[in-house]
DRENDORO-653932 format. One line per 3 residues: number of its first residue (from 1); their letters; for each residue x, y, z of N, C-alpha, C. Coordinates in Angstrom, 3 decimals. Layout:
<nodes>
NUM> A> X Y Z X Y Z X Y Z  ...
</nodes>
This chain:
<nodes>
1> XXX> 9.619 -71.046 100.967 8.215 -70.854 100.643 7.918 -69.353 100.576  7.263 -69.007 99.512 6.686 -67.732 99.627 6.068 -66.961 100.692  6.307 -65.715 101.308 5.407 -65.349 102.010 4.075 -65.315 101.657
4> XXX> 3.077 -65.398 102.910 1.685 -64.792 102.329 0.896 -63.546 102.503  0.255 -63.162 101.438 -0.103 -62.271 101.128 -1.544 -61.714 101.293  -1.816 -61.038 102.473 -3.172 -61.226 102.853 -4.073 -59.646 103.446
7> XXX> -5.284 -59.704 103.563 -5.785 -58.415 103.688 -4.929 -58.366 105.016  -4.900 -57.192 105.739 -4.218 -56.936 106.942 -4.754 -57.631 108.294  -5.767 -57.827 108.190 -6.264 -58.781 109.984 -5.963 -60.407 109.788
10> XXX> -6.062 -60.575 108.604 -5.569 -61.707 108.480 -4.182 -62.070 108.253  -3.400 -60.982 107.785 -1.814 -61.127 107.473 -1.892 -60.982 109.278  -2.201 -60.156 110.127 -1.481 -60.194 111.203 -2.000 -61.605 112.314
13> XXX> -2.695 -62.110 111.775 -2.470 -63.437 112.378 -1.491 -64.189 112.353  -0.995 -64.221 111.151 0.334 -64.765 111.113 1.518 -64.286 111.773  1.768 -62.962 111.918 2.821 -62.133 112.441 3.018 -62.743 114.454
16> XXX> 3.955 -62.451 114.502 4.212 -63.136 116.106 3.159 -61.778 117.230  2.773 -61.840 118.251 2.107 -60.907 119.204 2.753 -59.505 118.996  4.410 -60.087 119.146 5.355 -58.460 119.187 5.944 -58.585 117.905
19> XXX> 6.600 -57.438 117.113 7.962 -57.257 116.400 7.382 -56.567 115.530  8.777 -55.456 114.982 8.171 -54.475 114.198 7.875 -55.086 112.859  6.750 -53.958 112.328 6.445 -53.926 111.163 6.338 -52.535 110.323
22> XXX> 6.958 -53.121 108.905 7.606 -52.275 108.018 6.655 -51.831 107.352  6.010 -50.372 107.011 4.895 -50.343 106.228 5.188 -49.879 104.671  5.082 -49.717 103.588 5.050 -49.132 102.199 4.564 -48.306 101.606
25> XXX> 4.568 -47.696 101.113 3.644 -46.562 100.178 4.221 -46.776 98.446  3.751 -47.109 97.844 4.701 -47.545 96.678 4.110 -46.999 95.696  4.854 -46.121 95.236 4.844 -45.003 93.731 5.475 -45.010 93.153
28> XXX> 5.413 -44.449 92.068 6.148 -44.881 89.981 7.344 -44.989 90.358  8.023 -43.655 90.974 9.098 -43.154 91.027 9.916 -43.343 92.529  9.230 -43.939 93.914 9.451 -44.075 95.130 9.110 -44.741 95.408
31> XXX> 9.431 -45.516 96.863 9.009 -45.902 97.791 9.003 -45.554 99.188  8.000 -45.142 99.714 8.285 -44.086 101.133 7.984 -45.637 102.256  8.764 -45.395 102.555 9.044 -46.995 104.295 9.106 -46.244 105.267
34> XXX> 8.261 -46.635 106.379 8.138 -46.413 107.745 8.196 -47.603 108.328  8.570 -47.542 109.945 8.805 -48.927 110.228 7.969 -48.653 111.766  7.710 -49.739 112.441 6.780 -49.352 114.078 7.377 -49.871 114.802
37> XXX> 7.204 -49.676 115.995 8.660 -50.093 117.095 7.998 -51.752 117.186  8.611 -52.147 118.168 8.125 -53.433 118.491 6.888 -53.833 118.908  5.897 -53.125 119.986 4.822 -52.884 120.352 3.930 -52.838 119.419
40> XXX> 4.133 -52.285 118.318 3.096 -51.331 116.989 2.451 -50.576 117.224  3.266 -49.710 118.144 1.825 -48.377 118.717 1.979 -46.809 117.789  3.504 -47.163 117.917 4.078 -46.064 116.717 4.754 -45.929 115.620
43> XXX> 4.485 -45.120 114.445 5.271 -46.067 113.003 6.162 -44.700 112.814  7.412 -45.002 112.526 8.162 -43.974 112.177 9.028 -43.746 110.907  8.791 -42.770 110.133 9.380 -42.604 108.462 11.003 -43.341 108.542
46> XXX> 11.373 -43.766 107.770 13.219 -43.912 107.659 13.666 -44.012 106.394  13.394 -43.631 105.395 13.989 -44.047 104.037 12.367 -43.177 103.372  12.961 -42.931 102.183 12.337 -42.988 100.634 13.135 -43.720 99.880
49> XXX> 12.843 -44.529 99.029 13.980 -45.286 98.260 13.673 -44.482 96.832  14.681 -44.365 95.939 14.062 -44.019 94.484 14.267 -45.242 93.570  13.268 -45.586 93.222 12.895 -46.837 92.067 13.827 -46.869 91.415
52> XXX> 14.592 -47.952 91.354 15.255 -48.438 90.306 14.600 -49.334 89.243  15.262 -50.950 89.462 14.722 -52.191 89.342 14.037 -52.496 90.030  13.233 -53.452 89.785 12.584 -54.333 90.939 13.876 -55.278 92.142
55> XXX> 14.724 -56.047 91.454 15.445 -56.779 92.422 16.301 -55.733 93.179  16.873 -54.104 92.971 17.813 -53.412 93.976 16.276 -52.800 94.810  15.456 -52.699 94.440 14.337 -51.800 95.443 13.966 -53.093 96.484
58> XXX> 13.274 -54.398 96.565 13.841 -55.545 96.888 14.431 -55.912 98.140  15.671 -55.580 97.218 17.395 -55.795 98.128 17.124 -54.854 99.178  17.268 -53.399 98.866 16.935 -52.472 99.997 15.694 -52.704 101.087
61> XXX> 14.696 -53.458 100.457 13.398 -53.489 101.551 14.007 -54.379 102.417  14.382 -55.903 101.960 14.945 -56.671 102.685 15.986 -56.222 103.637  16.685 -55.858 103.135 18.082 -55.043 103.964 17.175 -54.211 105.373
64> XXX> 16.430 -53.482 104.929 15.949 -52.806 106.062 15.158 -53.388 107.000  14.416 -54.441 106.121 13.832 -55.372 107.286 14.742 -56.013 108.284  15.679 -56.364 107.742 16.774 -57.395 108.660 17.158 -56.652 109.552
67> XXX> 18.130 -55.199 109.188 18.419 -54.264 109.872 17.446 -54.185 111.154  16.375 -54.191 110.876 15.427 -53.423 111.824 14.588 -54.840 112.922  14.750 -56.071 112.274 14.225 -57.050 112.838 12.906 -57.214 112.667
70> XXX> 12.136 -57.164 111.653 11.015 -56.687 111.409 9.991 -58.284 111.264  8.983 -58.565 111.734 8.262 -59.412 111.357 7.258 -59.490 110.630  7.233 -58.423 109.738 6.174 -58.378 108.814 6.555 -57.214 108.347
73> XXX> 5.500 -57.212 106.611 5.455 -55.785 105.920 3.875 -55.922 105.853  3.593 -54.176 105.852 2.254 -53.722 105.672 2.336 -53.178 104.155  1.396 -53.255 103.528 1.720 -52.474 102.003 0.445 -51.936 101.463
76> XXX> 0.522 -50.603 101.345 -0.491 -50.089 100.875 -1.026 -50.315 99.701  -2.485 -50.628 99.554 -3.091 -50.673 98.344 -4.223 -50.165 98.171  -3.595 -49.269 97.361 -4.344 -47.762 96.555 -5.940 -48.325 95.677
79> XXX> -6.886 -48.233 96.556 -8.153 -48.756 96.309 -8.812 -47.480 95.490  -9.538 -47.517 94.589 -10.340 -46.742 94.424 -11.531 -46.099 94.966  -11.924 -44.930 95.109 -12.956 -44.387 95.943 -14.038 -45.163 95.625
82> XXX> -14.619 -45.973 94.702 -16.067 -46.674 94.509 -15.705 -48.251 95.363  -14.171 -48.308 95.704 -14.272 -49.563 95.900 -13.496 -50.401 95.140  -13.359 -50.255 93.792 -12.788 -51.071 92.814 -10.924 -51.091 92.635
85> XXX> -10.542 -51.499 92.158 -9.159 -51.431 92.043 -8.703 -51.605 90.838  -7.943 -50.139 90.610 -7.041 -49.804 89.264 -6.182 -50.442 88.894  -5.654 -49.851 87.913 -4.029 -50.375 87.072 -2.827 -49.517 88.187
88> XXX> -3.361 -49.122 89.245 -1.891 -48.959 90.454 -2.450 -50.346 91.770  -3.221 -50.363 91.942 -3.607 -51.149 92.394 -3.398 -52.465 92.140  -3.507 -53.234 91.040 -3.212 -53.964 90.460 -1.654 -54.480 90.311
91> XXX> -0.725 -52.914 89.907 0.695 -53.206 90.373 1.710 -53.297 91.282  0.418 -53.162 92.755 0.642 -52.778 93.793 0.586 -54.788 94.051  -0.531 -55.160 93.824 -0.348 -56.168 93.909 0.277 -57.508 93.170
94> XXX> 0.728 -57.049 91.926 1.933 -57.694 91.335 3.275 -57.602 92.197  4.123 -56.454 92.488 5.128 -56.621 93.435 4.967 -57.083 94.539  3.610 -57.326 95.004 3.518 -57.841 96.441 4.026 -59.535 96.462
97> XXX> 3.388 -60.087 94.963 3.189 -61.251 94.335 5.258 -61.631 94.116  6.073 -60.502 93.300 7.198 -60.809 93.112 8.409 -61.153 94.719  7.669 -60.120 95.566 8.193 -59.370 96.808 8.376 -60.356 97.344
100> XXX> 7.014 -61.400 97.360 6.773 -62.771 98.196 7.696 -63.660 98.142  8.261 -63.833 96.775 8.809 -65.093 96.633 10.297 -64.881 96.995  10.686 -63.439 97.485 11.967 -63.549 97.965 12.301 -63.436 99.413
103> XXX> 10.815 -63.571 100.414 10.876 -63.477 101.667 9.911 -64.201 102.667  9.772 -64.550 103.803 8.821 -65.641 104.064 8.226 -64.681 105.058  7.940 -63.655 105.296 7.277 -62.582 105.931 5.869 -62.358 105.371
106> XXX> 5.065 -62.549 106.260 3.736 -62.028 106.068 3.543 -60.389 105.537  2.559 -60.606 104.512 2.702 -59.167 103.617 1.327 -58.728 104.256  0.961 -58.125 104.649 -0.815 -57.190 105.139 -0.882 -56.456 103.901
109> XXX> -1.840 -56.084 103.347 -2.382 -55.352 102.355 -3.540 -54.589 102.871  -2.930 -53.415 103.225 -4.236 -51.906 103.751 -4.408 -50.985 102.953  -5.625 -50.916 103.039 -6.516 -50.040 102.161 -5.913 -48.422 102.382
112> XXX> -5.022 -47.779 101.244 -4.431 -46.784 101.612 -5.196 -45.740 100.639  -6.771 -45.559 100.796 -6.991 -44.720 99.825 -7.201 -42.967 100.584  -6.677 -42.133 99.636 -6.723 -41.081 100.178 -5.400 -40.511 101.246
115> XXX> -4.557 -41.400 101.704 -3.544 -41.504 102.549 -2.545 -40.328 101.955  -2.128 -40.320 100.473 -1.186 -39.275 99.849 -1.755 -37.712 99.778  -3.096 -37.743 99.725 -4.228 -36.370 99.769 -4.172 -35.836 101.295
118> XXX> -4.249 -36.666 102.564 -4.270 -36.762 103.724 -2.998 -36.062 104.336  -1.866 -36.472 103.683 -0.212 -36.299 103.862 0.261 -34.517 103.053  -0.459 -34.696 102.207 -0.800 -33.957 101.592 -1.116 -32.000 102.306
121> XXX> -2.192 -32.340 102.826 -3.042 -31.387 103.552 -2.058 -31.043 104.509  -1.951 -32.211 104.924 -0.853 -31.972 106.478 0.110 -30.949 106.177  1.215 -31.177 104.900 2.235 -30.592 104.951 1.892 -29.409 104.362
124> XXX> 0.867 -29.203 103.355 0.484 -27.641 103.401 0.120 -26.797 104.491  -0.527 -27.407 105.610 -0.946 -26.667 107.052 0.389 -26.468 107.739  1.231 -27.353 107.441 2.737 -26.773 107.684 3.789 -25.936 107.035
127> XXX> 2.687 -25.467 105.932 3.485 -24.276 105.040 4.990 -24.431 104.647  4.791 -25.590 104.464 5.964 -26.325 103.378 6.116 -26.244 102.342  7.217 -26.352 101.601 7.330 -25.832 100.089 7.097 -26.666 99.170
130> XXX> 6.360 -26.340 98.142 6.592 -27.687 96.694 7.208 -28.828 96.994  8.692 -28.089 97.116 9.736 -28.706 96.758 10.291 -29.759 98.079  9.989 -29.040 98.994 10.196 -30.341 100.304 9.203 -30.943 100.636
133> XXX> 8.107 -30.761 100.163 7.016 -31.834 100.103 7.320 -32.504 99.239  7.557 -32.534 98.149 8.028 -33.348 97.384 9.419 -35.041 97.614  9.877 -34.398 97.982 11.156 -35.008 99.088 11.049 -36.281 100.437
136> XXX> 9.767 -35.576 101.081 8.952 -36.325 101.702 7.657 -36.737 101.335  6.437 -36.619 100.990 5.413 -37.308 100.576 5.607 -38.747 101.181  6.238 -39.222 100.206 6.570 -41.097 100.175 6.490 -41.716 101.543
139> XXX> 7.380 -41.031 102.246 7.740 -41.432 103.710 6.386 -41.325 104.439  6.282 -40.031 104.501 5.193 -39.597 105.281 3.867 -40.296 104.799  3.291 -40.665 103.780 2.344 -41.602 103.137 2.706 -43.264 104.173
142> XXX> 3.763 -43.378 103.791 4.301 -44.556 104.670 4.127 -44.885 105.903  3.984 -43.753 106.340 3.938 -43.704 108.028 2.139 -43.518 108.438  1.559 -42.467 107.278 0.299 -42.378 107.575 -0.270 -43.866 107.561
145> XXX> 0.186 -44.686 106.337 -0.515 -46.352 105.983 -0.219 -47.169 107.009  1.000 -47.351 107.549 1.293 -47.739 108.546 0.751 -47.648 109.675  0.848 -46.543 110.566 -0.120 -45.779 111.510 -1.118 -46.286 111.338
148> XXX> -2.097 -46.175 110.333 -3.725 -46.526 110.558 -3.447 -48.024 110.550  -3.116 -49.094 109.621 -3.093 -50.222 109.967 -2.955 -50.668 111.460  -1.339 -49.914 111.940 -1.421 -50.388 113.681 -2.264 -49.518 114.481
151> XXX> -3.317 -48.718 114.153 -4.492 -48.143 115.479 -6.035 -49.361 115.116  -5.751 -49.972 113.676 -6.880 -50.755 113.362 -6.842 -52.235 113.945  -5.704 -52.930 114.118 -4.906 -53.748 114.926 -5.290 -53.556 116.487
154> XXX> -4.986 -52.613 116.691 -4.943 -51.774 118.073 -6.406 -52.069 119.031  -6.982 -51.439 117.731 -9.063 -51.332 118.132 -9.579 -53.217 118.235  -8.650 -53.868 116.991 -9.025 -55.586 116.958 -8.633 -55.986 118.269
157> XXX> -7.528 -55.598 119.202 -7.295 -56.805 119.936 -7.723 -56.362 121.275  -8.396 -54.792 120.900 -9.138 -54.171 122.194 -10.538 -54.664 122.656  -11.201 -55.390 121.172 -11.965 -55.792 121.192 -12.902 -57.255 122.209
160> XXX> -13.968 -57.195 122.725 -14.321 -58.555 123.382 -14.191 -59.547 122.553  -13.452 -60.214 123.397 -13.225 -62.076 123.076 -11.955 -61.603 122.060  -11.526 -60.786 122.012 -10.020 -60.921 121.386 -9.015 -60.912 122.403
163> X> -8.094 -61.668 121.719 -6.497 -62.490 122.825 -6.105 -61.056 122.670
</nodes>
């Protein structure tokens, strides 16, 4: 059966209490993956993949999920500032749609707008070059989408009358 594919408070209903989760940042040319320990308190970069096909980019997500024991993916989706959702957006949620049918893992879909501008800033205040920002972005986007999903998680189950 397909996984399902759901805004993020509701994908993590499905997900078990503990086990990591894999987050995405997904661009033309990359994919930057971060993954969070078991807890989900902290998400940490491990890969940029460079786009191939759809079925070897895929293969590699899967691979890393297994590797890592992961019970879910988080996947960013690049919302527009009014709210609305583009033609990346849109293909963000087509692979989520292909992604599904080759894994039975709950997919979260978080609102990653501004996250690459954010990553962005950072590594200029770190007086980093073009060129190794370039290198990283993906990852680090990955980890930022990630990150906020598990502190938003974090704030839900801090919440009264939440388990």
């Amino acid at each position: 059966m397909p996984a399902s594919i759901l805004p993020l408070i509701e994908a993590a209903a499905l997900w078990p209490p503990r086990g990591a989760l894999i987050g995405l940042d997904l661009g033309t040319k990359t994919i930057g993956v971060a993954v969070s320990d078991p807890d989900r308190k902290l998400a940490t970069g491990i890969e940029t993949i460079q786009r191939k096909a759809f079925t070897a980019d895929a293969t590699r997500l899967l691979a890393l999920a297994g590797e890592r024991n992961v019970t879910g993916f988080v996947l960013g989706l690049p919302i527009n500032m009014d709210g609305s959702e583009g033609p990346r957006a849109q293909s963000t949620r087509a692979f989520a749609r292909n992604f599904a049918k080759l894994t039975d893992l709950p997919i979260g879909l978080w609102d990653e707008r501004l996250s690459t501008a954010a990553v962005e800033r950072e590594l200029i205040g770190m007086d980093m070059s073009r060129a190794k920002r370039a290198k990283v972005i993906d990852e680090h986007a990955a980890i930022f989408i990630l990150q906020g999903a598990l502190d938003r998680l974090h704030v839900l189950r801090q919440a009264p009358g939440a388990t």
